[in-house]
C-alpha atoms as a printed R data frame, in Angstrom:
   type eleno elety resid chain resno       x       y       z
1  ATOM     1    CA   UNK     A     1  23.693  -9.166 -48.015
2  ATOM     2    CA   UNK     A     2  23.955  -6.108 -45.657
3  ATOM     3    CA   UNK     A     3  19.773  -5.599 -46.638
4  ATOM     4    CA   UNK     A     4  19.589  -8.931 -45.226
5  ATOM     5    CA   UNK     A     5  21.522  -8.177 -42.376
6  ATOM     6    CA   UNK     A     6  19.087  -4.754 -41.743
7  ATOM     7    CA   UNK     A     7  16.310  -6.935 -41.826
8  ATOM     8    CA   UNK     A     8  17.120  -9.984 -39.117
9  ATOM     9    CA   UNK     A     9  18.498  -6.661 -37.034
10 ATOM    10    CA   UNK     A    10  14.996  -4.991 -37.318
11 ATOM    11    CA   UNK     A    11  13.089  -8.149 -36.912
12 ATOM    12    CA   UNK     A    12  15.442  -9.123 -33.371
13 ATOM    13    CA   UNK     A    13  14.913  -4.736 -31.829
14 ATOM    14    CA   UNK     A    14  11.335  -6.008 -33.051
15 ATOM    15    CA   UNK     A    15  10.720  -8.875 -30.697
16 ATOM    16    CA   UNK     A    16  13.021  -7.523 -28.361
17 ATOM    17    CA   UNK     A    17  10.350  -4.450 -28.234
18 ATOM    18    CA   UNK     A    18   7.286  -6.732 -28.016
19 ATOM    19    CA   UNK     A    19   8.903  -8.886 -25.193
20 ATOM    20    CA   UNK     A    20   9.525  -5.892 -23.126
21 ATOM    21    CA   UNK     A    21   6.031  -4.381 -23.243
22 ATOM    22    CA   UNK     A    22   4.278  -7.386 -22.797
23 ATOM    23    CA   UNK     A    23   6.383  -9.087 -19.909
24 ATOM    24    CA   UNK     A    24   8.482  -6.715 -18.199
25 ATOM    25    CA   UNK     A    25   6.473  -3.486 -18.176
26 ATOM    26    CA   UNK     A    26   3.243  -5.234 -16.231
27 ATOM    27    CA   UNK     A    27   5.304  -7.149 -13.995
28 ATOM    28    CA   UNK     A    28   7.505  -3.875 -13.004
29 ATOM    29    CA   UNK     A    29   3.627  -2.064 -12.466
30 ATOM    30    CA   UNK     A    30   2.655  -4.574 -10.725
31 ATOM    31    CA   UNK     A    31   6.102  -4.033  -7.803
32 ATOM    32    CA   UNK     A    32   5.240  -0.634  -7.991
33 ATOM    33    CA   UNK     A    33   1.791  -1.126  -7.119
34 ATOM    34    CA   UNK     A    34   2.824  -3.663  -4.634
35 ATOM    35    CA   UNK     A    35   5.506  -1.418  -2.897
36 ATOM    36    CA   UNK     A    36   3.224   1.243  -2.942
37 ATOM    37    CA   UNK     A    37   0.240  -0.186  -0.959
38 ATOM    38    CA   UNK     A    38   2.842  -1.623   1.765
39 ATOM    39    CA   UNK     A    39   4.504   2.210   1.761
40 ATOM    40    CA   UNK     A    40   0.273   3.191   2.445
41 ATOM    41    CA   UNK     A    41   0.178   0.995   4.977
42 ATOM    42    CA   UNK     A    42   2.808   1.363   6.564
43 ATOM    43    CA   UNK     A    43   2.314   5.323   7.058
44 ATOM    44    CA   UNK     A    44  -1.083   4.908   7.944
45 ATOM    45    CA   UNK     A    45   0.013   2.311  10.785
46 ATOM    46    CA   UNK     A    46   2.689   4.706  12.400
47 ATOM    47    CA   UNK     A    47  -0.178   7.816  12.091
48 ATOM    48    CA   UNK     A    48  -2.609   5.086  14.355
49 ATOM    49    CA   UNK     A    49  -3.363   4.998  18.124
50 ATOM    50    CA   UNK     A    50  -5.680   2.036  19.348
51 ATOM    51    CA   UNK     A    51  -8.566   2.554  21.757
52 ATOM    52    CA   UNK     A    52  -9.638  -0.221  23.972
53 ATOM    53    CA   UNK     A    53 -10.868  -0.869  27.526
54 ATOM    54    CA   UNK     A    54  -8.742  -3.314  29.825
55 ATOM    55    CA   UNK     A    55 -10.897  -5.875  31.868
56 ATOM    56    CA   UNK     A    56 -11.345  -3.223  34.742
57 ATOM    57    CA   UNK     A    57 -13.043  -0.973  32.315
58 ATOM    58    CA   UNK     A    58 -10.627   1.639  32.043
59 ATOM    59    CA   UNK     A    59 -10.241   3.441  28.598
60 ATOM    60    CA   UNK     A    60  -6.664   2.626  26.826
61 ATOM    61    CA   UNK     A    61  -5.273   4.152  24.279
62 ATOM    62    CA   UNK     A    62  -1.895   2.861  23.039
63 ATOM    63    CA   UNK     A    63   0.695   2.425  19.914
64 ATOM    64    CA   UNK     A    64   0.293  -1.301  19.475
65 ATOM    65    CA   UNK     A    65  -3.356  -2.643  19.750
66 ATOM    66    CA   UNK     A    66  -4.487  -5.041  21.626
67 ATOM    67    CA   UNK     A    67  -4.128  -8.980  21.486
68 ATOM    68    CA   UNK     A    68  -7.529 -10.781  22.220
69 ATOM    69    CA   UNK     A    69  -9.725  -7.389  22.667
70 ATOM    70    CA   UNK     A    70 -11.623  -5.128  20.541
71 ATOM    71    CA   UNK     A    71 -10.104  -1.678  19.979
72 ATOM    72    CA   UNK     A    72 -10.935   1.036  17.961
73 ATOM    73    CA   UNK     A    73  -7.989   2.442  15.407
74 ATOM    74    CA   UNK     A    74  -7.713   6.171  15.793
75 ATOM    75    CA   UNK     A    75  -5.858   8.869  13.915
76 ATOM    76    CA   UNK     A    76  -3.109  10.681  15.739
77 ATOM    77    CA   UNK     A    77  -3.798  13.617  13.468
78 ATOM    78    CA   UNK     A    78  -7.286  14.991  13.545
79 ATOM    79    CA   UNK     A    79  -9.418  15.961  10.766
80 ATOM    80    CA   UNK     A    80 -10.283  19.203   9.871
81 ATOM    81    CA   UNK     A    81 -13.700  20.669  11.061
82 ATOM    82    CA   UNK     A    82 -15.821  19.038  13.729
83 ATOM    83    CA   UNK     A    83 -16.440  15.306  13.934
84 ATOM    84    CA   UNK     A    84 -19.424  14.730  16.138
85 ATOM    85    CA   UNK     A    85 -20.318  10.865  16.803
86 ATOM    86    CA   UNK     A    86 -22.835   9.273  19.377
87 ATOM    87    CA   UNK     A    87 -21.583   5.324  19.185
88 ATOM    88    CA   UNK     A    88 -18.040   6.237  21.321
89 ATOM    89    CA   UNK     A    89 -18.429   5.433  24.749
């Protein structure tokens, strides 16, 4: 009786076991991965200025970008070395 007992008790930690790797550990990977990417993007938001030109021509640069306009998303914190580009106006 108490074998039998052993057995349903290894066969239930068994299922219990497969149940928990195969649902719960993906989905819990998958919040993480979710969670992280919003953390990403939110840090990479608050480290962006936004260059534009207003309908006078004059260069902007501000903290929220622009409704209705193209702007350019810049880095508050610059790169190392020297970046040399010949498309900014």
């Amino acid at each position: 009786m108490r074998q039998l007992g052993l057995l349903v008790l290894a066969t239930v930690l068994g299922v219990a076991a497969w149940w928990w790797f195969t649902r719960e550990m993906p989905r819990r990977e998958q919040e993480r991965a979710v969670a992280a990417e919003a953390a990403a993007r939110r840090a990479e938001q608050a480290n962006s200025l936004y260059r534009w030109r207003d309908a006078n021509g004059v260069l902007q640069v501000t903290e929220q970008p622009p409704e209705g306009r193209h702007y350019e998303r810049i880095s508050r914190t610059p790169g190392d070395g020297i970046e040399v580009r010949g498309d900014r106006d």
